[in-house]
Structure formats: structure tokens, C-alpha cells
C-alpha positions in Angstrom: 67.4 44.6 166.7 67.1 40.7 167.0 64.1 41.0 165.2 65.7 42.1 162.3 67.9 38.5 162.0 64.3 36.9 160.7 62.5 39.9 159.4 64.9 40.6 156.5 66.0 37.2 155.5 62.3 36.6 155.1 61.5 39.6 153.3 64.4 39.1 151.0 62.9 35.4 150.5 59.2 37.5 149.8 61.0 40.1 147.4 63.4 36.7 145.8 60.2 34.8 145.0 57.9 37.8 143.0 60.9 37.0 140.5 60.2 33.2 140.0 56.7 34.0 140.1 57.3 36.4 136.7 59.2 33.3 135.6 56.6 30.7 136.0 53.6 33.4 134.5 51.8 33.0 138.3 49.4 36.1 138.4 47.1 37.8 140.6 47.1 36.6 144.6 48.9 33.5 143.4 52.0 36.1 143.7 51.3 36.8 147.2 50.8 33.4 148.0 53.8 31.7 146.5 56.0 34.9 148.0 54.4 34.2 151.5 55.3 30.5 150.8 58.9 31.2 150.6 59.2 33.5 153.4 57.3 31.0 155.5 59.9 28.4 154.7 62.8 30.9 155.2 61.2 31.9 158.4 61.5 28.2 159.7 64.6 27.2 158.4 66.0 30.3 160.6 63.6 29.5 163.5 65.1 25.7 163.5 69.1 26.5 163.4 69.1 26.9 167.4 67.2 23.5 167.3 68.6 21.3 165.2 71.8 22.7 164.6 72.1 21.5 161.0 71.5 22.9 157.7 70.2 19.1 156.5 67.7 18.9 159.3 66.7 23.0 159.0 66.2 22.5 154.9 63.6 19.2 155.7 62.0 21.3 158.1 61.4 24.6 155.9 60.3 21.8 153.1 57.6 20.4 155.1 56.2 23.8 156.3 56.3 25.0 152.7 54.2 22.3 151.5 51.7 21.7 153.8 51.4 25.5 153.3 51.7 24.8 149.6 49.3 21.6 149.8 46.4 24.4 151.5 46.8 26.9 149.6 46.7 24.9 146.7 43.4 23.1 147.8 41.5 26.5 149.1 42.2 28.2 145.8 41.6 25.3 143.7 44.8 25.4 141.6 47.7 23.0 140.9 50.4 22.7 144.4 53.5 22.6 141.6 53.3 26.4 141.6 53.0 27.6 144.8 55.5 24.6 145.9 58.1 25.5 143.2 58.6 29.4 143.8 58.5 29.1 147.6 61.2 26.2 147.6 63.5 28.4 146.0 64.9 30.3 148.4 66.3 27.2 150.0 67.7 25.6 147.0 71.6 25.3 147.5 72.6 27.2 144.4 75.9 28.4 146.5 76.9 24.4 147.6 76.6 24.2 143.8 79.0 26.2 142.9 81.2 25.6 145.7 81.3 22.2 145.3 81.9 22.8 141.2 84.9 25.1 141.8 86.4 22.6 144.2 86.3 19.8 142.0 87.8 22.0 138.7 90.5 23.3 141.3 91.3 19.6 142.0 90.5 19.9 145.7 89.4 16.3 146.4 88.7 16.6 149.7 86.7 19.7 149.9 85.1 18.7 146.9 83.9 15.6 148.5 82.5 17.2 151.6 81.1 20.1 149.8 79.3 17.1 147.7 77.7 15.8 150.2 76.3 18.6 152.1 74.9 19.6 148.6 72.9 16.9 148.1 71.9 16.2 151.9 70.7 19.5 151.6 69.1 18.9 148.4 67.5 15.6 149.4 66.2 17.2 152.5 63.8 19.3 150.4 62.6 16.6 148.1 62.1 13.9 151.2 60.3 16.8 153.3 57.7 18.0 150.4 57.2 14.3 149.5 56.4 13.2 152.8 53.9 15.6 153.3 52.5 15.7 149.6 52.4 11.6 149.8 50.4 12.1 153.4 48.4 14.8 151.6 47.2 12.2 149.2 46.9 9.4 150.9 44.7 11.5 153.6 42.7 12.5 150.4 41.9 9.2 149.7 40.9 7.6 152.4 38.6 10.4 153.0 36.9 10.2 149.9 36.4 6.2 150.3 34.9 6.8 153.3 32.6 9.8 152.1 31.7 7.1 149.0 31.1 4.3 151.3 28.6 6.6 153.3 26.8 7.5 150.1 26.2 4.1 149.1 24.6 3.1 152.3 27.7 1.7 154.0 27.6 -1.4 152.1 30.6 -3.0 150.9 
């Protein structure tokens, strides 16, 4: 039965992500691949919670295994990372803190709306920090490598 806390919320990631793959005209495997992308991510997020014990630290996580997942993917198939990035961050985009966070501030509830502010865009900041990391080390890996693969070529000469 305790299988079922991370098998569903990971299939309803899959099944959330076919959608935004529709939206953003992704065709063929690509669907499988962005769906996987945002299970994956859903998958860590709930596999970090007894770790970190922090939505902020749980969302960076799921960000950076979604896009060095994302990053692979991308590079194997030969196709642009935004896609397969995009639809599997999705799932973790904090649509409800949003909302809340709206509601509280029309209702006049400075203090909630404050707190639910915050959390909104730790959360949100989390993702972006976590896929930039690992994109900026992603490129900066890809460029050293190819220097060195051009030095080589030339004869090692400087």
C-alpha cells in the first residue's frame, strides 16, 4: 500500500504532462520522454520530503534531477532541452501558492499573504536555481570538452 504514496502521484505527473506536451506541439517519443521527465521529478520531490523536510529544498532537488534528465535526453535525441525541461517542470510549479497567496492579499490578510509570498517564490526560485545550476554545468562541461578535443586535433599546440 506504501507503494501507492509514490506510484500515483507520479503517474498523475505522467498523465498531467501528455497535456503540456499537446500544448507545446511535442510529438512522437518526445511525449514519452517529457511525461517520464515529470514523473521523475515528482518521483524525487516525494522521495526527498523525509530528507529535507522542506518543500524549498524538495522543489531544487526535483529541478536538478529533471534537468540533468532533461540535459541527456536532450543531447541523445538531438533536440532542443527547452522542451523536455518545460513540460516535466510543470508538475512542480506552485500554481496553488499562487492562488493562495492572491486570495490572501485581496482578502486583506497581510500576514498570511506575506508568508504565503514567500514560500511561493522560494519555491519558485528553487526550480529556476536547480535547472540553472545544472544547465550552466552542462555547458560549461561542454565546453571545456570540446577545447580539449580541438587542442588534440591541432597537435596540442597552443
Amino acid at each position: 500500500m506504501e507503494q501507492l504514496l509514490y506510484f500515483l502521484p507520479c503517474l498523475y505527473a505522467f498523465l498531467a504532462c501528455a497535456g503540456f506536451c499537446v500544448m507545446f506541439n511535442i510529438r512522437g517519443a518526445g511525449i514519452v520522454i517529457c511525461c517520464f521527465g515529470g514523473a521523475l521529478g515528482w518521483f524525487v520531490y516525494l522521495l526527498t520530503a523525509p530528507l529535507v523536510h522542506s518543500e524549498v529544498l524538495q522543489s531544487f532537488f526535483a529541478a536538478v534531477a529533471i534537468t540533468i534528465y532533461a540535459e541527456t535526453a536532450a543531447r541523445v535525441r538531438k533536440r532542443p532541452v527547452t522542451g523536455y525541461l518545460l513540460v516535466a517542470l510543470f508538475p512542480l510549479v506552485p500554481g496553488g501558492g499562487i492562488y493562495y497567496t492572491m486570495e490572501y492579499c485581496i482578502q486583506g490578510e497581510t500576514q498570511r499573504f506575506l508568508e504565503s509570498l514567500l514560500h511561493t517564490f522560494g519555491v519558485a526560485g528553487a526550480l529556476a536555481v536547480g535547472a540553472v545550476l545544472v544547465s550552466s554545468a552542462v555547458r560549461l562541461l561542454t565546453s571545456f570538452l570540446r577545447s580539449r578535443r580541438e587542442k588534440r586535433n591541432r597537435g596540442g599546440c597552443a
